[in-house]
N, C-alpha and C positions, 0 to 999 in steps of 0.2 A: 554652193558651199565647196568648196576647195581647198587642198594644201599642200605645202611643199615636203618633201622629201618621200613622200607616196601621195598616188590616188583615192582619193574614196572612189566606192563602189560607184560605178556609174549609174545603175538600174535603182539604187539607194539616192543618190542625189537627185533624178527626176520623181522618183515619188515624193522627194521632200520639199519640191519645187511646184508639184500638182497639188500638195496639200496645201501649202501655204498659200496658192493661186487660189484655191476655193476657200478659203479663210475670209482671203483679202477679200474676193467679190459678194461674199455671206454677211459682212464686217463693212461691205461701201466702203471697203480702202482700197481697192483696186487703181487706185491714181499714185504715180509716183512718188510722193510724199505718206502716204496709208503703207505702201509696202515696201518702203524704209524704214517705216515705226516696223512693224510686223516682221521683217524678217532680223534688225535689232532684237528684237526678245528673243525671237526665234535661237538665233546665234547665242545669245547670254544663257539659254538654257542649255546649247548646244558644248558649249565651252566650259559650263558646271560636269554637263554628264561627262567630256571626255578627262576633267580633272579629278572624277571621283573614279574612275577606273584607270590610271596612272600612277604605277609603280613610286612608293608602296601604297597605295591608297587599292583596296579593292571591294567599290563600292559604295564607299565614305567617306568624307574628308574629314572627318573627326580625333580624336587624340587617340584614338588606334592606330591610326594610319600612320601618324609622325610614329608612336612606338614601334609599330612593327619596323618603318627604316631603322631605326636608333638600332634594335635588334640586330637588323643583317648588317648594320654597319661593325658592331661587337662579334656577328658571327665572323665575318671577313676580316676583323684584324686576329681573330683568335685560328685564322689558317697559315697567319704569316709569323704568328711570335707568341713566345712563353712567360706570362708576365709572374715575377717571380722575385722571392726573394732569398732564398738559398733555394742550395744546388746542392743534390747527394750527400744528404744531411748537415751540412756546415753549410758556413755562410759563404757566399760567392765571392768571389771579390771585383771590384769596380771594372779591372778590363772584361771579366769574362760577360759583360752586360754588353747590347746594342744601344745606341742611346734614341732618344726620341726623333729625331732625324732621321738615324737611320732607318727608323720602323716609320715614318711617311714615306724617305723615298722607294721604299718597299712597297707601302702601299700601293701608292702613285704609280710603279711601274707595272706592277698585278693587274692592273685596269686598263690596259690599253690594251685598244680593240675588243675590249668588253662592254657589256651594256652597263657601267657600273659597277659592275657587281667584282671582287676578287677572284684571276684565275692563279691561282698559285704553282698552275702543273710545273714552270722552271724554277720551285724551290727546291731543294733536297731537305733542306733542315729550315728548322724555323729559329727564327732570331731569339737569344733569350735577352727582354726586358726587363725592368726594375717595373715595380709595380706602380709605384707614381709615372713612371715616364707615361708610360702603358694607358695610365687613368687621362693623362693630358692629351695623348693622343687620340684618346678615344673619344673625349669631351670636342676635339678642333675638329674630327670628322665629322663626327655627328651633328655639324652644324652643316655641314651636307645637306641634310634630307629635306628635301623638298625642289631639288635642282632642277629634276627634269619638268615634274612640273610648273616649276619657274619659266618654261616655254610657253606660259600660257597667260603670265601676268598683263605682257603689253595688251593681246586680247580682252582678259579680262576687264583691265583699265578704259581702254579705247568702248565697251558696253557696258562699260557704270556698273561697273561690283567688284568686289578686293574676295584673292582668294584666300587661306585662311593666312594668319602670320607667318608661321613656319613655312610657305610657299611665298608671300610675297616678301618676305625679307632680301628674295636672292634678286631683286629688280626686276625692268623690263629686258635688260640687254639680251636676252636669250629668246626672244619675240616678237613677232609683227602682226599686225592685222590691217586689211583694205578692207572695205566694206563700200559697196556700189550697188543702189537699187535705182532705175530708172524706167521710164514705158517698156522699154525694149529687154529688160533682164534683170535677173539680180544675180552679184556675186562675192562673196566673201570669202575671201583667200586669208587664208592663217600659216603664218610661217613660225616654224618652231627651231630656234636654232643652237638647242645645246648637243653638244656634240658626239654624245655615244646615242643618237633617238633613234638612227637606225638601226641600232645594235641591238633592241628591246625585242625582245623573240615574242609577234602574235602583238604587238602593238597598234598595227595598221587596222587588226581587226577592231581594236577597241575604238578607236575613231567610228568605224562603219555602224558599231553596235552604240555609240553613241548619237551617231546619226540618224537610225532608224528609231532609236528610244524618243525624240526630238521630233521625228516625223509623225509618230504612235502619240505624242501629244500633240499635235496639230491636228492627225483626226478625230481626239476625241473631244475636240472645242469645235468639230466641225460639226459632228455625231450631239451634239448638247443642242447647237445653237438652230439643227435640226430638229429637234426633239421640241424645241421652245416652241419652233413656229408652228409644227405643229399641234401642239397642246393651245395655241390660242387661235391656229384657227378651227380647231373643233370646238372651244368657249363660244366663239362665234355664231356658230350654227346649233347653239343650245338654245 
């Protein structure tokens, strides 16, 4: 298992290569077509766990997780502008507003070289918006959430399972997957290419901890299918 823009754990990847190897020979799929099925699930499982611990998802890919982005998306425009409809008890009038443009390309520039997320340290003052403007731009961001893990749609697609709507609406273009199991090896390279993923502070660990979660179900179908054999061959000897 492998990917680009970091390594997995190395000492993480041969255990998950030693378990699947005694899976396969436990399971008589030890022949190059047995573990391309087997390491296929393997990957599909492995490509769930690292989409359910990717920003905002922590742990779930459930309608929490689209809310909580929808959240930080509202907290980060509400660092950059004041949405508002009077000013110092009267009503403001039309010049003293920012318009909706202006507060994208505020956004827009707040995020670069971020992981995402708004750094607004080169504002001094925050924009003041009209509250409609405010509410549309907040509705065209928020269909954001779900980008970075849009790095994982082509994966997903390429081992047969869609990840939720709000993640696969953003396409494959932000994704690759190879996948090669033969006598001699197996490996499955995942490329993820949206462009602040390195930026994600403690990211690369969550690959690893989705790797080892991956591997910890592969021993425990190993630890089962152990436990069968031996439960029927003590039947045997009854």
């Amino acid at each position: 298992m492998a990917t680009t823009g970091f390594k997995l754990n190395p000492q993480a990847q041969a255990k998950w290569r030693a378990a699947l190897a005694e899976l396969a020979a436990l399971t008589k799929k030890d022949n190059p077509e047995g573990i391309h099925q087997l390491a296929i699930l393997s990957a599909r499982r492995f490509v769930k766990n690292v989409a359910s611990v990717t920003p905002p998802a922590h742990g779930s890919l459930g309608g929490e997780a689209k809310k909580a982005g929808e959240s930080a998306i509202l907290s980060d425009l509400l660092k950059l502008a004041i949405p508002a409809q009077a000013l110092g008890g009267g009503r403001a009038s039309k010049e003293a507003f920012a318009s909706a443009q202006d507060l994208l390309e505020a956004h827009a520039r707040a995020r670069i070289g971020s992981a995402g997320r708004v750094n607004p340290r080169n504002r001094k003052e925050k924009l003041l918006v009209a509250v409609a403007d405010f509410n549309r731009v907040l509705a065209q961001v928020q269909k954001n959430v779900g980008w970075l893990a849009a790095g994982l749609n082509a994966a997903a697609s390429r081992l047969g399972f869609s990840l939720p709507a709000w993640i696969k609406r953003h396409g494959e273009k932000f994704g690759k997957i190879m996948v090669r199991a033969n006598a001699n090896g197996i490996l499955i390279r995942i490329t993820q290419n949206v462009s602040f993923v390195d930026n994600v502070r403690g990211y690369a660990r969550q690959w690893n901890f989705a790797l080892n979660k991956e591997t910890a179900a592969l021993i425990k179908q190993v630890k089962a299918i152990h436990a069968r054999n031996a439960s029927r061959a003590r039947n045997k000897l009854r």
